[in-house]
Residue frames as qw, qx, qy, qz and C-alpha x, y, z in Angstrom:
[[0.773, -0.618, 0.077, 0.120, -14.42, -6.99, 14.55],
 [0.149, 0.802, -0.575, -0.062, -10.45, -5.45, 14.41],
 [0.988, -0.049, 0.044, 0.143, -8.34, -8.77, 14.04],
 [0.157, -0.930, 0.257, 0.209, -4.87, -8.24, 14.56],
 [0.539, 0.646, -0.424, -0.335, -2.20, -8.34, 11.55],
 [0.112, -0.369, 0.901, -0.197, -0.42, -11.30, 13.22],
 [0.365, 0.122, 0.923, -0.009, -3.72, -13.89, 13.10],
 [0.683, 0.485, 0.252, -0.485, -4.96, -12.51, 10.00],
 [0.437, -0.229, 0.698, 0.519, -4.55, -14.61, 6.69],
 [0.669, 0.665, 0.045, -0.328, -6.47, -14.38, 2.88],
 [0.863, 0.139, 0.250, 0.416, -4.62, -14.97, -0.12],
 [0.202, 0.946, 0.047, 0.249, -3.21, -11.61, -0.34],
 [0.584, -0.733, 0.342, -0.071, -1.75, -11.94, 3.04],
 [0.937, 0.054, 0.184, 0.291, 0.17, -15.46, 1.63],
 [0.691, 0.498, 0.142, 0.504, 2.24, -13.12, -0.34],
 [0.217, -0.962, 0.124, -0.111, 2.88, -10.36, 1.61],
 [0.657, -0.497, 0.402, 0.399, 6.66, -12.18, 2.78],
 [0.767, 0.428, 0.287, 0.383, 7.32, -12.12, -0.81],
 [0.130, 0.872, 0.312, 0.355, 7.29, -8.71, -1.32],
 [0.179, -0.963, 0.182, -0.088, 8.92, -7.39, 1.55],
 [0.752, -0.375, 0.281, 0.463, 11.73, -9.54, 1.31],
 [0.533, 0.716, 0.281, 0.352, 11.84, -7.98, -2.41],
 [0.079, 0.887, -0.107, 0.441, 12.58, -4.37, -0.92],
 [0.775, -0.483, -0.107, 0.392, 14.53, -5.79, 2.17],
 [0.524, -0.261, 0.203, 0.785, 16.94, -2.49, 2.44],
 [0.199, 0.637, 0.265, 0.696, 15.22, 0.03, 1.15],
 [0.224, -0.030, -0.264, 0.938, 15.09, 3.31, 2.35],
 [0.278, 0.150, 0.767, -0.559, 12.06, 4.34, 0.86],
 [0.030, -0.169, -0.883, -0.438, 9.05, 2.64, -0.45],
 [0.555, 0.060, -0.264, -0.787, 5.80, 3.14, -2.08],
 [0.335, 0.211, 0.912, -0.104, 3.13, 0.73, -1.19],
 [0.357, 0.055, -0.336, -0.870, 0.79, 1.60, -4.30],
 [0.673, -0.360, -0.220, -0.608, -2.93, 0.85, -3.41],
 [0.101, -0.426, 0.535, -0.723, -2.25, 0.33, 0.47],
 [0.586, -0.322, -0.680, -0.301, -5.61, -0.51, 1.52],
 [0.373, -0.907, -0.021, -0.196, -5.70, -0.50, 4.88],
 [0.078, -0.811, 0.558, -0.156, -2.18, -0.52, 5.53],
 [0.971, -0.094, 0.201, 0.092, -1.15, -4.58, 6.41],
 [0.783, 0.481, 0.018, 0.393, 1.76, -4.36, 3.83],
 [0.296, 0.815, -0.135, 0.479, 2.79, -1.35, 4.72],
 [0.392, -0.706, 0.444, -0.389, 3.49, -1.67, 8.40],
 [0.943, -0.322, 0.049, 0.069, 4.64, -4.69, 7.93],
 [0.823, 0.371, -0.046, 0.428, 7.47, -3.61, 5.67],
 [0.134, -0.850, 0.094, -0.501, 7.59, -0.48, 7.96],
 [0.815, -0.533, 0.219, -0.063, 8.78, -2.70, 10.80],
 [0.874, 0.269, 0.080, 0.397, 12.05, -3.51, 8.56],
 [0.431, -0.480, -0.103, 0.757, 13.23, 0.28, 9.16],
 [0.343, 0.358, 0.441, 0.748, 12.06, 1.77, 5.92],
 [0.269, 0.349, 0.121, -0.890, 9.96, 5.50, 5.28],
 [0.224, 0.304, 0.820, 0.431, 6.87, 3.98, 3.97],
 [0.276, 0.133, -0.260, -0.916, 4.26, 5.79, 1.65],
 [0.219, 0.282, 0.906, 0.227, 1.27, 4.31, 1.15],
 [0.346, 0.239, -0.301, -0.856, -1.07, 5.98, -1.59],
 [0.084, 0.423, 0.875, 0.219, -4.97, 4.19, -2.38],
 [0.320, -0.226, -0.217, -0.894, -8.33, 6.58, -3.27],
 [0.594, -0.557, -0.487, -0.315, -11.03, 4.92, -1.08],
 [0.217, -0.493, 0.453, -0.710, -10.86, 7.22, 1.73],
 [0.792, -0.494, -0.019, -0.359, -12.44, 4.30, 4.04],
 [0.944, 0.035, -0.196, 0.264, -9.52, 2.21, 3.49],
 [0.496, 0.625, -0.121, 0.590, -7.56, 5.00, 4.14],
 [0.500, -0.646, -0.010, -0.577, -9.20, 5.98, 7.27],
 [0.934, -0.352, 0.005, -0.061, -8.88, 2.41, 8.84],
 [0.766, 0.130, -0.226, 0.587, -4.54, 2.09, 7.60],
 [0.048, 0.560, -0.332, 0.757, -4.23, 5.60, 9.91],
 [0.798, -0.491, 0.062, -0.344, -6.36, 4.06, 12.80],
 [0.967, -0.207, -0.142, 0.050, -4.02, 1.16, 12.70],
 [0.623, 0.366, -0.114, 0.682, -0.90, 3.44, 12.37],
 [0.278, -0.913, -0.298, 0.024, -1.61, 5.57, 15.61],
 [0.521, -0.499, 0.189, 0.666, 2.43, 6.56, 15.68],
 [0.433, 0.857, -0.087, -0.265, 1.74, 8.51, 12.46],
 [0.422, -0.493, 0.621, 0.439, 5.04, 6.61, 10.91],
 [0.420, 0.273, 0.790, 0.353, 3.66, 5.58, 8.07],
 [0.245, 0.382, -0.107, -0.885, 2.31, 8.56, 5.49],
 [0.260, 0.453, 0.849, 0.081, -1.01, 7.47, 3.70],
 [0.006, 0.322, -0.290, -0.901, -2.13, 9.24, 1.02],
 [0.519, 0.486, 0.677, -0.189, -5.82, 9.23, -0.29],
 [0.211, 0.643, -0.443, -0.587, -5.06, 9.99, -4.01],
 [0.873, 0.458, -0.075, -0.148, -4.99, 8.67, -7.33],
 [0.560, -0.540, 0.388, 0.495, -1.54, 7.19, -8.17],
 [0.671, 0.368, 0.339, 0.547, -1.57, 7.78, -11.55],
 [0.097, 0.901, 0.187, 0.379, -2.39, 11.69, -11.11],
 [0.553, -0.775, -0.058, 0.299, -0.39, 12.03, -7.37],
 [0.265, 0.882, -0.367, 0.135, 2.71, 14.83, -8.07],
 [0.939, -0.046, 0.108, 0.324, 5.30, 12.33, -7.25],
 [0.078, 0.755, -0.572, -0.313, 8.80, 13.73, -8.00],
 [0.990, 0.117, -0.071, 0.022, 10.78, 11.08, -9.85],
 [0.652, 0.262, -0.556, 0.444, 12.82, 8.63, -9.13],
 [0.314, -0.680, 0.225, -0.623, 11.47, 9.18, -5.41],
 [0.936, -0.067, 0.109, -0.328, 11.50, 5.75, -4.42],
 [0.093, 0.547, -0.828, -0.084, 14.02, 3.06, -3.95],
 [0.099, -0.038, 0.984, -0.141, 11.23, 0.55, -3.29],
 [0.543, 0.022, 0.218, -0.811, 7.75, -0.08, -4.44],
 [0.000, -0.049, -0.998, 0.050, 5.45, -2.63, -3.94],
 [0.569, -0.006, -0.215, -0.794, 1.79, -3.35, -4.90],
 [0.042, -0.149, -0.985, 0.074, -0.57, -6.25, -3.98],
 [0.190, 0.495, 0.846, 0.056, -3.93, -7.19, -5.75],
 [0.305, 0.789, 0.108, -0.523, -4.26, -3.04, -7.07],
 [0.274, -0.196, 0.599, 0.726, -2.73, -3.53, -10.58],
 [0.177, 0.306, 0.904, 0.239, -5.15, -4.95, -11.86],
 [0.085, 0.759, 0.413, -0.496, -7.63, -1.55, -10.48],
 [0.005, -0.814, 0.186, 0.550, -5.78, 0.72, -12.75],
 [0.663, 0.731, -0.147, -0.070, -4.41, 0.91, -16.57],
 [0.843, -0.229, 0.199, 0.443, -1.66, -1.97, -16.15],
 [0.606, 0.539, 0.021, 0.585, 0.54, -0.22, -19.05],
 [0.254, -0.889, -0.176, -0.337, -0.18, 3.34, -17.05],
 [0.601, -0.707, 0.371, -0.031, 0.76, 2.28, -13.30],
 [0.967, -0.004, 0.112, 0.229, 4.10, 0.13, -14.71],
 [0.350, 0.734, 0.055, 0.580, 5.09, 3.00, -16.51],
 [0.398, -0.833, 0.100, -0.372, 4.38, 5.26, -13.35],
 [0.639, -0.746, 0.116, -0.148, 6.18, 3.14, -11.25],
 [0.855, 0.192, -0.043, 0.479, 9.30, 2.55, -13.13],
 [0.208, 0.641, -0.029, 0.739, 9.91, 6.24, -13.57],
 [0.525, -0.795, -0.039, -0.301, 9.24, 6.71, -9.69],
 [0.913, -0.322, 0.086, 0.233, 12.04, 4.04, -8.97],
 [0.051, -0.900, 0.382, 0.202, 15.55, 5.29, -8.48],
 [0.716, 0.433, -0.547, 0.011, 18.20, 3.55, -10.18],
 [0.075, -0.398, 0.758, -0.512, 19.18, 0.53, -7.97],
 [0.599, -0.012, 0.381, -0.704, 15.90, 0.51, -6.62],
 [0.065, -0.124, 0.964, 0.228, 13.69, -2.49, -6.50],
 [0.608, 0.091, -0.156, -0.773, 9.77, -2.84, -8.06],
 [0.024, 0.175, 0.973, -0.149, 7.59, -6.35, -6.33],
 [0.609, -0.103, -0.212, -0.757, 4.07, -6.54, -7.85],
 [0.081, 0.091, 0.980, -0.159, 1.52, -9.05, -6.61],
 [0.442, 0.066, -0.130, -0.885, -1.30, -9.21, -8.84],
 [0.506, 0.167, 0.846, -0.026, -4.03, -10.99, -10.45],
 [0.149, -0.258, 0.751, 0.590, -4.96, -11.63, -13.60],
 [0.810, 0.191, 0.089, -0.548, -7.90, -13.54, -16.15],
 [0.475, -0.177, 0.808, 0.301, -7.24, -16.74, -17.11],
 [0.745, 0.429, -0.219, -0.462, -7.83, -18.22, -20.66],
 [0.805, 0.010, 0.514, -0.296, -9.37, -21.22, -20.99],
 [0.957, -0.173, -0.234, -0.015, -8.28, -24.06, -21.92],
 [0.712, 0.415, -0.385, 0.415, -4.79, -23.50, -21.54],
 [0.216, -0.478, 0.445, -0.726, -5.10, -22.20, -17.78],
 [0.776, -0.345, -0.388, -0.359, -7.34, -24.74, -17.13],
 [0.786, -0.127, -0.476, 0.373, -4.50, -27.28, -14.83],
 [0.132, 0.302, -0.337, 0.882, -3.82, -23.67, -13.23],
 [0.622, -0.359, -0.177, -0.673, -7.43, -23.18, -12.30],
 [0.862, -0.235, -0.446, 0.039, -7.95, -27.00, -11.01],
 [0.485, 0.310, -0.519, 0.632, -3.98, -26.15, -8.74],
 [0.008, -0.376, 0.278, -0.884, -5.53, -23.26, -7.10],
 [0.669, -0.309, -0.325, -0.592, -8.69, -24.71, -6.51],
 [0.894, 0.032, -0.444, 0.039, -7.30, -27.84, -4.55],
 [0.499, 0.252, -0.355, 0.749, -5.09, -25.24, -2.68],
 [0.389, -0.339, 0.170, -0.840, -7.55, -22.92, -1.31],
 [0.787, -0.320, -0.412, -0.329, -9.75, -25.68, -0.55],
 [0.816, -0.127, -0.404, 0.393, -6.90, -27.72, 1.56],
 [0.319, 0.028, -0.420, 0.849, -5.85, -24.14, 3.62],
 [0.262, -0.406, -0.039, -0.875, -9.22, -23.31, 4.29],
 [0.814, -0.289, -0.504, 0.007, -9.53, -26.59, 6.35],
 [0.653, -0.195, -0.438, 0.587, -6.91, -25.68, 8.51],
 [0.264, 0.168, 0.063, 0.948, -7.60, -21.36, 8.19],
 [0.246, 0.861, 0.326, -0.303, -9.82, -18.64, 8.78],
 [0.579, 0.089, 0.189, 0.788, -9.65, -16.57, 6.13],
 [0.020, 0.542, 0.330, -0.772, -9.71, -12.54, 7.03],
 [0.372, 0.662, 0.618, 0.202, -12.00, -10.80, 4.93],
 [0.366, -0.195, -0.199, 0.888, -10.26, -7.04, 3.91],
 [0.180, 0.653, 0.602, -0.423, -12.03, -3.96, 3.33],
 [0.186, -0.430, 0.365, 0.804, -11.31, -2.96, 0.40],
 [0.718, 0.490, -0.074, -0.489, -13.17, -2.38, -2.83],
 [0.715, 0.055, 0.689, 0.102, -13.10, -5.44, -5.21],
 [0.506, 0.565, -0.220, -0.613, -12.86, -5.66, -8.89],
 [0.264, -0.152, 0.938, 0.162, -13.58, -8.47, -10.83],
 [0.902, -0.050, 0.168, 0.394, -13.08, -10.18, -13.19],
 [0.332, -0.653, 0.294, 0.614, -9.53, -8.43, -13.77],
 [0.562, 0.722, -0.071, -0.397, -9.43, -6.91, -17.44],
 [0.395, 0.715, -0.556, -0.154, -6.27, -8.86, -18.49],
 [0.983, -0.172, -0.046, -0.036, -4.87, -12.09, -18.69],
 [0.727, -0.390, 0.395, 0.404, -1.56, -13.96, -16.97],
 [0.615, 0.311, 0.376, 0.619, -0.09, -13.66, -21.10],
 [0.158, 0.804, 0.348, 0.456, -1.21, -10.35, -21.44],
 [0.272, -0.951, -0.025, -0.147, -0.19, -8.94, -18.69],
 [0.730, -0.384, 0.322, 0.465, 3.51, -10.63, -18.49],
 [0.507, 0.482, 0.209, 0.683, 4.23, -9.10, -22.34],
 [0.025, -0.946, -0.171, -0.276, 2.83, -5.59, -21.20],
 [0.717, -0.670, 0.090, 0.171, 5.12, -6.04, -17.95],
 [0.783, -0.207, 0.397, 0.432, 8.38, -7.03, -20.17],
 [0.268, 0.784, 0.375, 0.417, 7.59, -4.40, -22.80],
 [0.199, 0.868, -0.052, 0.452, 8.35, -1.59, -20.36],
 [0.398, -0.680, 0.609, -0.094, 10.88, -3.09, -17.96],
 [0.751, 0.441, -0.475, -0.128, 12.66, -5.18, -20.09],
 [0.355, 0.390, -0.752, 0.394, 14.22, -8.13, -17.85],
 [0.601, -0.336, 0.217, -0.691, 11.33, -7.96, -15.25],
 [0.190, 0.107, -0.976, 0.012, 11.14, -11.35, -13.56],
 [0.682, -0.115, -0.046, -0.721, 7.68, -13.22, -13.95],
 [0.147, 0.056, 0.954, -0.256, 5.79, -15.81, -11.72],
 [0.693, -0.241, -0.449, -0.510, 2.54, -17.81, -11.54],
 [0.259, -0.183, 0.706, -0.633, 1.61, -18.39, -8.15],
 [0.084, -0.229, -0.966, -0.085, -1.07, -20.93, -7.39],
 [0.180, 0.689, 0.596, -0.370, -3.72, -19.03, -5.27],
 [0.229, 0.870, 0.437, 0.021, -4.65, -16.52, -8.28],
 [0.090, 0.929, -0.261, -0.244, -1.98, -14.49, -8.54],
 [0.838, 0.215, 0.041, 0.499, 1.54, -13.77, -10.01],
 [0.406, -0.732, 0.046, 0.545, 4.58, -11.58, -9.35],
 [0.615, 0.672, 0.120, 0.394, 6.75, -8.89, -10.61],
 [0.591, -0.634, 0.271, 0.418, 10.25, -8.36, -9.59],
 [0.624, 0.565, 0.004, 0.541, 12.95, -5.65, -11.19],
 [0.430, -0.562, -0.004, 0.707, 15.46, -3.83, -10.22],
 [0.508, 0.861, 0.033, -0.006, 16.08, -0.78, -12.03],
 [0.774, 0.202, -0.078, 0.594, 19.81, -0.73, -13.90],
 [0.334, -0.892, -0.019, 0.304, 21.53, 1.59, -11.96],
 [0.641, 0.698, -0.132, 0.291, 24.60, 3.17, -14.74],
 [0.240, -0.709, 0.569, -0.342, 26.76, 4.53, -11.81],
 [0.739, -0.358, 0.566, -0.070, 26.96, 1.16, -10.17],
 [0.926, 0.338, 0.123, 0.111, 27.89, -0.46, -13.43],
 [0.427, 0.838, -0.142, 0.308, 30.07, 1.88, -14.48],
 [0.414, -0.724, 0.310, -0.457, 31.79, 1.47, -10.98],
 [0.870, -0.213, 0.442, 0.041, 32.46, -2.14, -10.98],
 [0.873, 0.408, -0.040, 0.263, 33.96, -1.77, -13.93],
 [0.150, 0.846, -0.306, 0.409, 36.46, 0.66, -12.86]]
């Protein structure tokens, strides 16, 4: 049954404001694994040219159905393999596909896509490791529990993977390794963020002057 984007929620959804406040003012942005499109038309409703780019043509199928003004370009492709130009992008954003793909890979990929300036908002998830995640575990638990009293939560259609190949530590060095400065979170429901801008030399070079 279609549910419309306004009374659906998950924990994916929770984060979605995060993100697009991230790229607030871009021109345009990459949504990298799309799904069916939620993210993308929401951030698409800010004024931007969005892209969105996932491989499971079903998901693809359903984020054109919901995009009947064709504003939004969706691309059924790989994103590590898609011809991209670089530095095409003054915004991309990602939620719960990092993890799908060769974290080092798509970080890489999606620095070099970002123009200088430009801002990069991940929303991922992760593996914990035990013990030292544990009081995380218990947080999230206690959280989901207490908004599913008061929620439905929507169920999307997207493939799943799980359990995610890396952990929260592992995946915040990998992150800081090839965007040095990258600001990391730990979110309660299962995830965590990544927010950078990329240094932009002209604008430095410009205040100083």
């Amino acid at each position: 049954m279609y549910v419309p984007d306004a009374e659906r929620w998950n924990h994916n959804i929770e984060y979605h404001p995060l993100l697009a406040n991230a790229v607030a003012g871009a021109r345009d942005v990459l949504d990298v694994g799309c799904g069916e499109g939620m993210l993308a038309r929401r951030i698409r409703l800010d004024g931007a040219a969005v892209t969105g780019i996932d491989p499971d043509p079903t998901s693809i199928e359903l984020a054109r159905d919901q995009s009947p003004d064709g504003d939004i370009t969706y691309l059924r492709a790989d994103f590590l393999d898609h011809p991209f130009a670089p530095q095409s992008f003054d915004g991309i954003v990602s939620i719960a596909a990092l993890h799908h793909m060769d974290t080092a890979k798509a970080l890489t990929r999606m620095r070099d896509l970002l123009r200088p300036g430009g801002t990069l908002a991940v929303v991922g998830m992760a593996r914990n490791d035990f013990p030292a995640d544990l009081p995380w575990e218990a947080a999230a638990l206690l959280t989901s529990i207490k908004d599913r009293l008061f929620r439905a939560q929507w169920a999307h259609p997207s493939p799943v993977v799980w359990p995610p190949p890396h952990t929260y530590a592992e995946t915040r060095r990998t992150a800081e390794q090839i965007m040095p400065g990258i600001r990391y979170r730990r979110h309660v429901l299962w995830r965590f963020s990544l927010v950078w801008t990329k240094p932009d030399p002209a604008g430095v070079d410009s205040d100083i002057v």
